[in-house]
C-alpha positions in Angstrom: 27.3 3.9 -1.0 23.7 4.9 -1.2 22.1 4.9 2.1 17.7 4.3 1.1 15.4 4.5 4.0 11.7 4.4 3.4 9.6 7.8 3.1 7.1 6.3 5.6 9.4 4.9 8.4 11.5 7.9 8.1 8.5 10.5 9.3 6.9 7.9 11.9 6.0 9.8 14.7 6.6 13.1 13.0 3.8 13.9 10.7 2.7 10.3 9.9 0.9 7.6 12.4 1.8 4.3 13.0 -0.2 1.8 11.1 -0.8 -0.7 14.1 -1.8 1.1 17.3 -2.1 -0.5 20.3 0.0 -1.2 23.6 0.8 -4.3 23.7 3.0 -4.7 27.6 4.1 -8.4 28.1 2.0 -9.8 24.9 3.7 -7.7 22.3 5.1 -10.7 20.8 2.2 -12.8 20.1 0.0 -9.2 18.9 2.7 -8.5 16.4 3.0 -11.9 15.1 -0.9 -11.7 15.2 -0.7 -8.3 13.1 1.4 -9.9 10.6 -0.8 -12.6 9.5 -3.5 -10.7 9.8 -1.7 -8.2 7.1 -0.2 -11.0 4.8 -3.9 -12.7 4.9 -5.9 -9.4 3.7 -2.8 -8.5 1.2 -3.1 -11.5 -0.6 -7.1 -11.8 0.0 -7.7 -7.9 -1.1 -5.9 -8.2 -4.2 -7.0 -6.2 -6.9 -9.0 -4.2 -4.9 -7.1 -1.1 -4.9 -6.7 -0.8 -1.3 -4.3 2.6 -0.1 -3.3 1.1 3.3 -4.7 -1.3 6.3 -4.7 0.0 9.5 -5.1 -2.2 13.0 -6.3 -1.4 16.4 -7.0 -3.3 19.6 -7.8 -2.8 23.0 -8.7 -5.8 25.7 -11.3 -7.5 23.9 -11.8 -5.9 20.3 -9.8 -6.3 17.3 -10.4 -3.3 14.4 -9.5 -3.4 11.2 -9.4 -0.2 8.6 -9.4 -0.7 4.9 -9.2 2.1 3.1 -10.0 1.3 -0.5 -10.7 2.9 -3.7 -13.0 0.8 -4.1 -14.9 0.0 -1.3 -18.0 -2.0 -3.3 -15.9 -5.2 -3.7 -14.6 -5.4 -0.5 -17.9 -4.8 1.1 -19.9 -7.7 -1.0 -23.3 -8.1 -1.5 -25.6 -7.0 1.4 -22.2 -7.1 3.1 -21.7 -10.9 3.1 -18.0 -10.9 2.1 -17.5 -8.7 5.3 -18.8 -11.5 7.4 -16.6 -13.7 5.7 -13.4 -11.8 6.1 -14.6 -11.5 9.6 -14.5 -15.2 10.3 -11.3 -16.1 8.5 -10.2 -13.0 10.8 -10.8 -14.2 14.2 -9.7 -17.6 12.7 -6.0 -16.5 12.1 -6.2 -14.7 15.7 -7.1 -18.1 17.4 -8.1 -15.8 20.3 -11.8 -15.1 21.5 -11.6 -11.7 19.9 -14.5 -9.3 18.2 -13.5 -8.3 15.0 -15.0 -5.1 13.7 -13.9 -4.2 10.2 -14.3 -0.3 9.1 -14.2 0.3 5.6 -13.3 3.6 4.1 -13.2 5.0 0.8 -10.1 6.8 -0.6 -11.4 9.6 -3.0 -8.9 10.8 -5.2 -6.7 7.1 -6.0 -4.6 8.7 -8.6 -3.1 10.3 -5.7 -2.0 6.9 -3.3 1.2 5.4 -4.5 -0.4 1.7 -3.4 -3.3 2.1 -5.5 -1.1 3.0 -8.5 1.7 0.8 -7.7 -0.9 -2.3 -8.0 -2.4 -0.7 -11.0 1.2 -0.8 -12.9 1.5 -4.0 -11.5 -1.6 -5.6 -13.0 -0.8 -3.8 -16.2 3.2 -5.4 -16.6 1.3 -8.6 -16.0 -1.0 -8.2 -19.0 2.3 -7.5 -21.0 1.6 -4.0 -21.9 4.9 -2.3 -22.6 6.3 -1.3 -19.4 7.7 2.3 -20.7 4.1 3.1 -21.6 2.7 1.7 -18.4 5.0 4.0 -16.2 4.5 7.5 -18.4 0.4 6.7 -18.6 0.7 6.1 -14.5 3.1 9.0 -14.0 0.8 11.2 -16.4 -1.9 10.1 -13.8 -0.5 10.3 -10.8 1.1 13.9 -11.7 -2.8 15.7 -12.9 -4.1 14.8 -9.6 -4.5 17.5 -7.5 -2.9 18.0 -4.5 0.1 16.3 -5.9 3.4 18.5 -6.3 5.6 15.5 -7.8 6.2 11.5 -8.4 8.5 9.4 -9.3 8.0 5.1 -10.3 10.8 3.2 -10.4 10.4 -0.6 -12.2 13.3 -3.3 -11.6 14.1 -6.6 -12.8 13.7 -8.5 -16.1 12.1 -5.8 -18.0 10.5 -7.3 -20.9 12.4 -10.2 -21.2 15.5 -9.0 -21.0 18.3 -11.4 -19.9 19.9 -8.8 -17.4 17.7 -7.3 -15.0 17.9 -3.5 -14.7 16.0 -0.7 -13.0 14.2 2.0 -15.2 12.5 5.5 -13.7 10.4 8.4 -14.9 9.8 11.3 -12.7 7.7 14.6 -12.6 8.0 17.2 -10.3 9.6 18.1 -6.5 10.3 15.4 -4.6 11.9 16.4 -1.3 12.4 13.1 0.4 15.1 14.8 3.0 12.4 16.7 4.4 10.8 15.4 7.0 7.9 17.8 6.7 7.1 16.6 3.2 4.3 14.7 3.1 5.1 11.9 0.9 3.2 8.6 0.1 5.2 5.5 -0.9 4.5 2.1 -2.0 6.0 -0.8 -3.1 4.2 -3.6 -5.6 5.4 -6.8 -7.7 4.7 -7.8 -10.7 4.9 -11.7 -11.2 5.5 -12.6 -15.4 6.3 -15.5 -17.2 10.2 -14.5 -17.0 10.5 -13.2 -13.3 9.3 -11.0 -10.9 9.3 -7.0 -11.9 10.0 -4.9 -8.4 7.5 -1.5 -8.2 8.0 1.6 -6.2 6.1 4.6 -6.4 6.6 7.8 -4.6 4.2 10.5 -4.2 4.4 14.0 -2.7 1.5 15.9 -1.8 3.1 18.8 0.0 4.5 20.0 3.4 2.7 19.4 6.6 3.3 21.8 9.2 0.8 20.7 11.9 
């Protein structure tokens, strides 16, 4: 049987960082399921807005949230009123006295995250462009970027209609993922269409780390 693990989980602590840091001691419980909402609430909120990854951090009395994003003009809003507002609905989901500072930073080559581009195919399958075409355009894309040595994107599900779901990939490149040294970005997206849900996954690797 296959055993999968995910890219990221597999190099925690090795070459990547964990995406929530704090210590939490005899409140881990009610942190985590803090982080949680916190994550479902700006995944569903940030939609659209090609956002790479969210990243938390606390100490005693400050709650910090990191959004890197592609595009960092719609998260920001208008003299930096939706901010504000994310700020609020924050500290609302926290229902502690917490300040919330939200750090926003801007991811400069997107071709290159696999979330970005996972949640570009994903818009796209919605649309009902022809998913064969979506994935060669995005691997075409993700592949001329530099700094990236390989990709693969893998679609499952009821691909155009099709009675029996099935999984479908393209691929380009090396793509090491035994090695923990290799530095490789992965990301999962779904598509949600009139006849089902179409699963996304996009690897990218962008070299070996030796730090």
């Amino acid at each position: 049987m296959g055993q999968k693990v995910s890219p990221t989980g597999f190099r925690i602590g090795i070459i990547r960082d964990w995406a929530s840091r704090w210590f939490g001691g005899s409140s881990y419980q009610k942190y985590l399921a803090d982080d949680l909402r916190v994550r479902r609430f700006l995944e569903k909120r940030l939609r659209g807005m090609a956002v790479d990854h969210i990243d938390i951090e606390r100490n005693t009395d400050t709650l910090t949230v990191v959004i890197a994003t592609a595009r960092p003009g719609l998260v920001i809003g208008r003299g930096g009123s939706d901010v504000e507002k994310l700020k609020d609905q924050i500290r609302t989901l926290v229902k502690r006295k917490l300040a919330v500072r939200i750090e926003i930073q801007e991811v400069k080559n997107p071709e290159a995250s696999a979330a970005v581009m996972a949640e570009s195919i994903a818009e796209q399958i919605e649309k009902r462009l022809p998913f064969r075409r979506t994935m060669r355009m995005s691997l075409a894309k993700i592949v001329g970027s530099r700094d990236v040595k390989g990709a693969k994107i893998q679609l499952g599900g009821r691909l155009d209609g099709a009675e029996i779901a099935r999984l479908e990939h393209v691929e380009s490149g090396n793509l090491p993922l035994q090695s923990l040294r290799a530095n490789i970005d992965f990301a999962r997206a779904t598509a949600h269409t009139t006849f089902g849900t179409i699963g996304i996954k996009v690897w990218v690797y962008k070299g070996d780390t030796f730090e």
